[in-house]
C-alpha positions as CSV (number, residue, x, y, z in Angstrom):
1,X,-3.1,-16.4,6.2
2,X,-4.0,-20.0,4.9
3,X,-6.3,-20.4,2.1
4,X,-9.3,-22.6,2.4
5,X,-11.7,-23.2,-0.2
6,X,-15.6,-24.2,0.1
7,X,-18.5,-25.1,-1.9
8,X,-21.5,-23.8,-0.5
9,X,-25.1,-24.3,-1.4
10,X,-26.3,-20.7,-3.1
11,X,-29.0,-20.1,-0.3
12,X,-26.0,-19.7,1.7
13,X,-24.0,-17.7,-0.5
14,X,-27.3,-15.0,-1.6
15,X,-27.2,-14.4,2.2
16,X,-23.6,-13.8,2.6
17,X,-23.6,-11.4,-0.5
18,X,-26.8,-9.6,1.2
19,X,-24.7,-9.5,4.6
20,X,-21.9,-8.1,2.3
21,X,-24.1,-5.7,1.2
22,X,-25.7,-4.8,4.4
23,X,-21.9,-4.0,5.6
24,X,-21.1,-1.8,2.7
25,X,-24.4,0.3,3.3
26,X,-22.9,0.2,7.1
27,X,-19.6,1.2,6.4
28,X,-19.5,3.8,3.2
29,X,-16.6,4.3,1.6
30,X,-15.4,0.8,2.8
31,X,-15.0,-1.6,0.5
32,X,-15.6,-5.4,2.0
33,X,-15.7,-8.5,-0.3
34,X,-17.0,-11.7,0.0
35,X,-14.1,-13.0,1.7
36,X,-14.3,-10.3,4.7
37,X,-18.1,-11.2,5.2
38,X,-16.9,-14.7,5.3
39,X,-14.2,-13.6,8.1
40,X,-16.8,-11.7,10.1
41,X,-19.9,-14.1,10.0
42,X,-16.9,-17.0,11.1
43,X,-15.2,-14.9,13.9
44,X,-19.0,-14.2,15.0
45,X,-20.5,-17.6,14.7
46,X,-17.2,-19.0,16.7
47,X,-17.6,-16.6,20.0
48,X,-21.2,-17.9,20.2
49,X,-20.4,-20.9,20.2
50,X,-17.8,-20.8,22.6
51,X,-20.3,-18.7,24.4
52,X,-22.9,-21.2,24.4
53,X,-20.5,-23.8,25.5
54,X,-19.0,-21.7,28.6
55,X,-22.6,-21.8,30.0
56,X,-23.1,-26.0,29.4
């Protein structure tokens, strides 16, 4: 896996923490980190869009 690194504005970062936490309360037992939300809100956010475009 590459590494990338980001600065992000903290607005952005409280709600990936609360999606973090909202996966946690999800998944007990699981631990995820800031870097799996990160993973998961990308992967997501990528198939919509590639959704939305399939329907231009």
């Amino acid at each position: 896996m590459d590494t990338l690194a980001v600065r992000l504005p903290e607005d952005i970062v409280s709600k990936i923490d609360k999606y973090m936490a909202e996966l946690q309360e999800q998944f007990p037992g699981l631990t995820v980190t800031r870097a799996d939300a990160v993973r998961q809100l990308l992967i997501a956010g990528l198939k919509a869009e590639k959704s939305k475009r399939s329907k231009i």
